[in-house]
C-alpha positions in Angstrom: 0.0 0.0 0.0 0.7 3.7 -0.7 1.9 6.0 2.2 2.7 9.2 2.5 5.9 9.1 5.9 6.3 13.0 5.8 6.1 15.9 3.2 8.0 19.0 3.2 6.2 21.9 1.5 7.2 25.2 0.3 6.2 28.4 -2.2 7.8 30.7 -4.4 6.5 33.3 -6.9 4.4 31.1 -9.4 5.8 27.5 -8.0 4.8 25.0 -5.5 7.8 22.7 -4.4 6.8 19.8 -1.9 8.8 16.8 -0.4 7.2 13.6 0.0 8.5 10.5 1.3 6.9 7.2 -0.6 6.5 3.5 1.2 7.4 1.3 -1.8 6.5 -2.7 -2.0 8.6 -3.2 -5.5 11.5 -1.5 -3.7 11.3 -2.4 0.0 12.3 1.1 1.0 11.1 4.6 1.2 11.1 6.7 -1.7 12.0 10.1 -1.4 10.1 12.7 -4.3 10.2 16.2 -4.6 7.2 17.5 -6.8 7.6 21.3 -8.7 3.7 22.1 -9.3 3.0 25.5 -11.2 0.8 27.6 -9.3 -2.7 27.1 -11.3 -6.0 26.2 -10.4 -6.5 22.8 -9.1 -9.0 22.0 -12.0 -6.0 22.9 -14.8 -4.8 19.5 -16.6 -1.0 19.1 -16.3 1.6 17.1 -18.4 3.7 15.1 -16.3 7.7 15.2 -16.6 9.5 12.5 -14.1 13.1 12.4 -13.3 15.3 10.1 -12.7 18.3 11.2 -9.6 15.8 14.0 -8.4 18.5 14.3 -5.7 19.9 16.5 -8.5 17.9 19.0 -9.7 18.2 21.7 -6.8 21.7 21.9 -8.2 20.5 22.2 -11.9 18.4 25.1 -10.3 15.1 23.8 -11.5 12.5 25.6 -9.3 14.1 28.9 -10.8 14.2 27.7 -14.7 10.6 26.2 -14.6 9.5 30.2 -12.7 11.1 32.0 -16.0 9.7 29.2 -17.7 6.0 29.3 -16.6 6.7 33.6 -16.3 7.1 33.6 -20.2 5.2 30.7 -21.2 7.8 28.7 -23.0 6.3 25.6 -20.7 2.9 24.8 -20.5 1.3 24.2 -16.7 3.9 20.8 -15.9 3.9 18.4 -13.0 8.0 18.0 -12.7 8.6 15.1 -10.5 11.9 14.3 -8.9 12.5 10.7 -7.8 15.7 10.4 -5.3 18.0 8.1 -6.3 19.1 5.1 -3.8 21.3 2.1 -5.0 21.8 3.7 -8.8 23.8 0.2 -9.8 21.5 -1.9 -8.7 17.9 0.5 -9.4 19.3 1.7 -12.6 19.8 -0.5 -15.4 17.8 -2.2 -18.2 14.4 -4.4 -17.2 15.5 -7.2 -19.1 19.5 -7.7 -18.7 21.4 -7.4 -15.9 25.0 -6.0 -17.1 28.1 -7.9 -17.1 29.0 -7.4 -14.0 25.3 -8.1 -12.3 23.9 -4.5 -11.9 20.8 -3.7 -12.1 19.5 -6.4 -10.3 16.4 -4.0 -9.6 15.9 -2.1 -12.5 12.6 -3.9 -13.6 11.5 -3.7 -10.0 12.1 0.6 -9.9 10.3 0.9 -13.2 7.2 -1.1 -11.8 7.3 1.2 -8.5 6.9 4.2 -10.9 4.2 2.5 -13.0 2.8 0.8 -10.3 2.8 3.2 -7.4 4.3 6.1 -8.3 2.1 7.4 -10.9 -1.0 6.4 -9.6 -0.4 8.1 -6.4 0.1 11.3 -8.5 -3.0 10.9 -10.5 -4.7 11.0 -7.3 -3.5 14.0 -5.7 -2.8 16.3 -9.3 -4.9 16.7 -12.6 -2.5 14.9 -14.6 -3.2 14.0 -18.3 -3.6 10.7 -18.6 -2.5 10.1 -22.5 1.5 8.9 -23.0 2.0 12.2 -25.2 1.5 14.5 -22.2 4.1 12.1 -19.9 7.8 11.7 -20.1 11.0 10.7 -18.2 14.4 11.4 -18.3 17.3 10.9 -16.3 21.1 11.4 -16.1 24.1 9.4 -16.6 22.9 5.7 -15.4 19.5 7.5 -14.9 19.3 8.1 -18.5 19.9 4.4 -19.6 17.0 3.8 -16.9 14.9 6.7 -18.5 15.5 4.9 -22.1 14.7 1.6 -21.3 11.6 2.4 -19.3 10.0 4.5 -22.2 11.1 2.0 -24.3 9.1 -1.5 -21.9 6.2 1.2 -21.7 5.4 3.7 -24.4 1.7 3.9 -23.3 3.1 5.1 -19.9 5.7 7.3 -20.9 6.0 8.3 -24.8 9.0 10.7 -24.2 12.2 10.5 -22.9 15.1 12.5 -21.9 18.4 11.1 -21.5 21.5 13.2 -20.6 24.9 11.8 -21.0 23.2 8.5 -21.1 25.2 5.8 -19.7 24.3 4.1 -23.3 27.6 1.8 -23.0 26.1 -0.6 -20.6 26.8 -4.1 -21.8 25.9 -8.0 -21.3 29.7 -8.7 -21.6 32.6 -7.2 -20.6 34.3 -4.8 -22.8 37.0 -6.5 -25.2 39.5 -4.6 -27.6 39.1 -6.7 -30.2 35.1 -5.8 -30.8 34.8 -2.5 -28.6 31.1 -1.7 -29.6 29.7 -5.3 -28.9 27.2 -6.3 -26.4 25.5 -2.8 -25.9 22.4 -3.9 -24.1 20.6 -1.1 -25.5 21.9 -0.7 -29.0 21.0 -5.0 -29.7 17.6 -4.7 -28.3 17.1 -2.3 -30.2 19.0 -3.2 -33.6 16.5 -6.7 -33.1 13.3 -4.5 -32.8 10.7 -5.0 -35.7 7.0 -3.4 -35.1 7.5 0.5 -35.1 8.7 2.6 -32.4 6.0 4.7 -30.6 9.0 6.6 -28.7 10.3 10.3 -28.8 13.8 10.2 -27.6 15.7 13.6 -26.9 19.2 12.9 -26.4 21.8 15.4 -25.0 26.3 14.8 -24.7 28.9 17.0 -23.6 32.1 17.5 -25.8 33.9 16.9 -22.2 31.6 14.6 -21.0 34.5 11.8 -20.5 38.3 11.2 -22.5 37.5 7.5 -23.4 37.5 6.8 -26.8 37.5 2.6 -26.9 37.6 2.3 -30.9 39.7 5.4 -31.6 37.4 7.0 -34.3 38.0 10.1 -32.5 35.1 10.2 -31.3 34.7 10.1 -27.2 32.3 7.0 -26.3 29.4 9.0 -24.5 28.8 11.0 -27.6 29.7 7.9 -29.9 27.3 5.8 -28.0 24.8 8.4 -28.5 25.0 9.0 -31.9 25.0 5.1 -33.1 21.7 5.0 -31.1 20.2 7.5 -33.1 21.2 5.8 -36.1 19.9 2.7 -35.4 16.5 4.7 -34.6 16.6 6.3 -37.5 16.9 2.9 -39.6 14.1 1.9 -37.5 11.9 4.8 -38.8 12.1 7.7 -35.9 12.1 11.2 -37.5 15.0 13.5 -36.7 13.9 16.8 -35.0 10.0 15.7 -34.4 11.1 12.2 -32.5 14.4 12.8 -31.7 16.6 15.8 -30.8 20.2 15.5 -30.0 22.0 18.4 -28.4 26.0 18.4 -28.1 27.4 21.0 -25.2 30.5 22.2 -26.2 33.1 21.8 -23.4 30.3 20.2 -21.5 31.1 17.8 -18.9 29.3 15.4 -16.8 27.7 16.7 -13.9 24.5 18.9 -13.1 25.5 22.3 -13.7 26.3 20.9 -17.5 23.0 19.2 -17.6 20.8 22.2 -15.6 22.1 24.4 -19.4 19.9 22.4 -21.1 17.2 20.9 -19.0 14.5 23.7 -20.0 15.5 23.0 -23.9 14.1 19.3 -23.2 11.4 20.4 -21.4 10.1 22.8 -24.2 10.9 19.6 -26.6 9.3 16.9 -24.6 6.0 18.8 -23.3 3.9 20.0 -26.4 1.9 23.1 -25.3 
């Protein structure tokens, strides 16, 4: 069952931000979620934007982006969820695989508490739309892969997703010189996929994201990673621009301040007024 432990509320000019603290069966812990609700009317129908590592976005400055945002209605009235993050190797991952090593051992079992328990709770304390097309996630890093393959297992949940400096190398077997872009989790699932994608997927790298560069094309892995994913959408009949956006920060590297630049670009992509 449901619980709300505690909440922590406050208000700013145009913004609600609470705290809530989540009992969750799939996970077998308390979930901490901070919640950034514009201040309309209660009877106002909001998209829904959820994030992955919510422990993040106070340093990405959120609450004051989405107050310019709202100010000069570049975003529609959003619910912006943050989810705290726990055991990232072991909550983060793909549903299906486990990595190499054995991580993600609970990915399947966060992406049912946000199916399951999360957004139902929300439904019943916010106007939410309840179409895909008004609902995305998106998450950094290891949050990303997570945001990618829960869009992905549910587009009638969540038809958008954001993933910044997505950890996109995330294999089924170690890493081997000899074939140094083999066994990407996401990339083969994907490469084997055959009925049409329902997904929009916004993507975002930093030029200084990392130095590695396994099959020296030049190209450093977290932006090559991304890019052969696109690809491989592409083939697979996603439309550049309307279903997926990639943005590159130049000297950008991989942390929140980096990701915060861009944050209200996605939002303005992923939530369609």
């Amino acid at each position: 069952m449901r619980q709300i432990v505690g909440s922590v509320f406050s208000r700013r000019k145009g913004l609600l931000r609470r705290e809530y603290t989540l009992s969750s069966k799939h996970l077998q812990r308390e979930v901490l979620v901070t919640i950034y609700r514009p201040a309309v009317p209660p009877w106002r129908l909001l998209s829904l934007v959820v994030f992955n590592d919510g422990q993040d976005l106070s340093r990405m400055q959120l609450g004051e982006r989405l107050k310019r945002m709202y100010k000069t209605k570049r975003l529609p009235p959003t619910l912006v969820v943050g989810v705290h993050a726990a055991n990232r190797m072991r909550e983060y991952g793909t549903a299906s695989k486990r990595d190499h090593a054995g991580n993600g051992a609970a990915a399947a079992a966060y992406q049912q508490f946000l199916i399951d328990e999360l957004l139902p709770w929300l439904q019943d304390h916010n106007n939410i739309y309840h179409t895909a097309e008004r609902r995305a996630i998106a998450g950094f890093s290891l949050g990303g892969l997570s945001a990618f393959d829960t869009a992905w297992n549910h587009p009638r949940v969540f038809r958008t997703a954001g993933i910044f400096s997505g950890s996109l190398w995330y294999r089924s077997k170690a890493y081997t010189p000899k074939l140094p872009d083999a066994n990407r989790i996401v990339h083969d699932y994907v490469r084997r996929h055959r009925k049409a994608i329902a997904n929009r997927f916004w993507f975002m790298a930093g030029t200084a994201d990392e130095t590695e560069d396994r099959n020296h094309n030049g190209v450093i892995d977290s932006i090559d990673d991304t890019l052969q994913l696109m690809a491989l959408l592409q083939e697979k009949g996603l439309r550049p621009e309307e279903e997926m956006m990639y943005v590159e920060v130049e000297g950008g590297t991989h942390d929140p301040e980096t990701w915060g630049k861009v944050v209200g670009d996605f939002l303005e992509w992923a939530v369609k007024g």
